[in-house]
C-alpha positions as CSV (number, residue, x, y, z in Angstrom):
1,X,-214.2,220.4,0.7
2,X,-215.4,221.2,-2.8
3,X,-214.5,220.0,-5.7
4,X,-212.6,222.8,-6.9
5,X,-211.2,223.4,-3.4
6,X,-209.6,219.7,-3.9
7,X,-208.4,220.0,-7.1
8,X,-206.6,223.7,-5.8
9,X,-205.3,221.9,-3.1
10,X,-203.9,218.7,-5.5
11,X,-202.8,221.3,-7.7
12,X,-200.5,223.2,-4.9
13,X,-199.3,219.6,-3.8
14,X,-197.8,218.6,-7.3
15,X,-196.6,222.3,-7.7
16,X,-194.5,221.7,-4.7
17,X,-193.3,218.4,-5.3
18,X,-192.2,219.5,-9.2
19,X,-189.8,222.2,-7.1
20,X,-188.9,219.5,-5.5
21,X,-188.2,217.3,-8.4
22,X,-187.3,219.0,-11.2
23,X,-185.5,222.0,-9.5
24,X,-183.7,221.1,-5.7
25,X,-183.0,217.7,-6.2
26,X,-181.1,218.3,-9.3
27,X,-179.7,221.3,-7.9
28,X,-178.8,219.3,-5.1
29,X,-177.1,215.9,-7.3
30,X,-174.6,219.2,-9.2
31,X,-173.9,220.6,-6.6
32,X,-172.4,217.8,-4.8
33,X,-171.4,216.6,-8.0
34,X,-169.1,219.8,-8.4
35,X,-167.8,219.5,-4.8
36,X,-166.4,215.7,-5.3
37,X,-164.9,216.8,-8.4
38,X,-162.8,218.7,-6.5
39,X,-161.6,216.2,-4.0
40,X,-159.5,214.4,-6.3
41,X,-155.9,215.6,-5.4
42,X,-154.6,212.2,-5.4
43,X,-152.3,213.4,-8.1
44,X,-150.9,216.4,-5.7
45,X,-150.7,214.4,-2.9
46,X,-148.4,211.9,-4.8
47,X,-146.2,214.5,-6.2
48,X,-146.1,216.1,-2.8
49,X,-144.9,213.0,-1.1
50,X,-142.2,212.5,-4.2
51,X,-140.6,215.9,-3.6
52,X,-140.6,215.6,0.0
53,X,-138.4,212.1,-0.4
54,X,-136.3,213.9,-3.0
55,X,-135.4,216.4,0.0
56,X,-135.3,213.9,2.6
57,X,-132.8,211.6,0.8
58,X,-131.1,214.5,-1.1
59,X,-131.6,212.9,-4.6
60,X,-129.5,214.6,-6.9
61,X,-130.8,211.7,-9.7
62,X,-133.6,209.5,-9.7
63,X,-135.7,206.4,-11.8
64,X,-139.3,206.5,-11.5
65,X,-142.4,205.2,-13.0
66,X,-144.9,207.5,-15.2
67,X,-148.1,207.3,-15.6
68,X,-149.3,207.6,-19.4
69,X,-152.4,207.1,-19.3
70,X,-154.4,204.3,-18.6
71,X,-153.0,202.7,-16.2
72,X,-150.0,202.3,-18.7
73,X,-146.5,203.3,-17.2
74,X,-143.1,203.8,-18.6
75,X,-139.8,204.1,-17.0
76,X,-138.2,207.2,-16.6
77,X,-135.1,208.9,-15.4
78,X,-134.7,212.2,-14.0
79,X,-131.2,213.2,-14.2
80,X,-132.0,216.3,-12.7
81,X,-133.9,217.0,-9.3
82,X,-133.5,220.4,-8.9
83,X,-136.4,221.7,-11.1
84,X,-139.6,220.0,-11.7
85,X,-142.6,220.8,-14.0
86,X,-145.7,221.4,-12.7
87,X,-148.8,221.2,-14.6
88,X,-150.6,224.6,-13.1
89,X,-154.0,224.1,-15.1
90,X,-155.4,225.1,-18.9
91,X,-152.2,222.7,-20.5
92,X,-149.7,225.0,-18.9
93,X,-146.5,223.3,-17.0
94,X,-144.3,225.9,-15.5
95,X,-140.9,224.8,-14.0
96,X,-140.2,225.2,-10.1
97,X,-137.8,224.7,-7.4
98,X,-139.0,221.5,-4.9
99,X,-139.7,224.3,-2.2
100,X,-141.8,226.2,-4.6
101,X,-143.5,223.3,-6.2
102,X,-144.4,222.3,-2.1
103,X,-145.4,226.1,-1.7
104,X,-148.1,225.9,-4.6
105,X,-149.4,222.4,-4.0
106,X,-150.6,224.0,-0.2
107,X,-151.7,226.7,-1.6
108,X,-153.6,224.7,-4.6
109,X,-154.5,222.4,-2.1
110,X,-156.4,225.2,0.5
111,X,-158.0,227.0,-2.6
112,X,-159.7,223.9,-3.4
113,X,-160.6,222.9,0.1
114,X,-162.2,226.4,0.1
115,X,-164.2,226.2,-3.0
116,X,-164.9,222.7,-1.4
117,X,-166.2,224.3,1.4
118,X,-168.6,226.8,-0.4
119,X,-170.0,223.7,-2.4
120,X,-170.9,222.1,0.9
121,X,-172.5,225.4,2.3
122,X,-174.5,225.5,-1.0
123,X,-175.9,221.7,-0.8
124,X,-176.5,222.7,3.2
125,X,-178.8,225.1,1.8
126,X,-180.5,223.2,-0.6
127,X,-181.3,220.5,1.8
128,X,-182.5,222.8,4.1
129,X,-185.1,224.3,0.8
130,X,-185.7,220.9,0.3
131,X,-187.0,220.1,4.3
132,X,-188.5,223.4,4.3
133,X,-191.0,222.1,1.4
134,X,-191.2,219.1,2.2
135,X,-192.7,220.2,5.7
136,X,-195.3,223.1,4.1
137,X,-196.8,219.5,2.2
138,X,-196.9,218.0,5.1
139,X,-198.5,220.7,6.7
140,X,-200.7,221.1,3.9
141,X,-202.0,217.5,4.2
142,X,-201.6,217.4,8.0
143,X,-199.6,214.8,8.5
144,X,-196.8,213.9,11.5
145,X,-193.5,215.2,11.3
146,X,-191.4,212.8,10.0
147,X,-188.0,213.5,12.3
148,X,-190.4,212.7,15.1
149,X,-190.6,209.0,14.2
């Protein structure tokens, strides 16, 4: 191999491993990123289990704690549990029934699981870009597969 054949061949090496680097990895890290953002539905989970024992016990009144912020909570009293407010996104809170509050929760709940879902698909395929390059260096330099160790 010559001399300018090498440095061709170095040069194609750290071309690929810059992709790799600079481009799918951090591709990769938002990607995932995004998707675990959306997996926090504590909060909707919480409220959902409150509104199901309202409706179990028939609460007509109730005490609770809030959450301000923080971890700092304040007592509170609802003297009505026939409406709630639900915060629906953008600083908006709209008021709703306990069946419709349930009703949007699911459906909050499934359109993130589905935007989950296509964040998942999305890092899939950037792994896969990832092996695919990682293999054309290592058949570049000829070296064993690595899944067969």
């Amino acid at each position: 191999m010559t001399t300018n054949e090498a440095a061709d061949f170095t040069a194609v090496l750290q071309k690929y491993d810059q992709f790799i680097n600079d481009k799918l990895k951090p591709d990769l890290k938002a990607t995932l990123d995004s998707r675990d953002a959306l997996y926090d539905l504590t909060s909707d989970l919480k409220l959902k289990a409150q509104i199901e024992t309202i409706q179990t016990n028939d609460l007509k009144e109730m005490k609770t704690m809030v959450d301000l912020g923080s971890n700092f909570y304040a007592q509170a009293k609802i003297p009505d549990t026939r409406y709630i407010y639900i915060n629906v996104g953008f600083g908006f809170h709209v008021q709703m029934t306990l069946k419709e509050a349930l009703v949007f929760i699911e459906k909050k709940n499934k359109q993130l699981q589905n935007r989950a879902d296509k964040y998942s698909e999305e890092a899939a395929k950037i792994r896969a870009n990832i092996k695919l390059v990682m293999r054309a260096i290592q058949e570049i330099l000829q070296l064993p597969d690595a899944d067969e160790n």
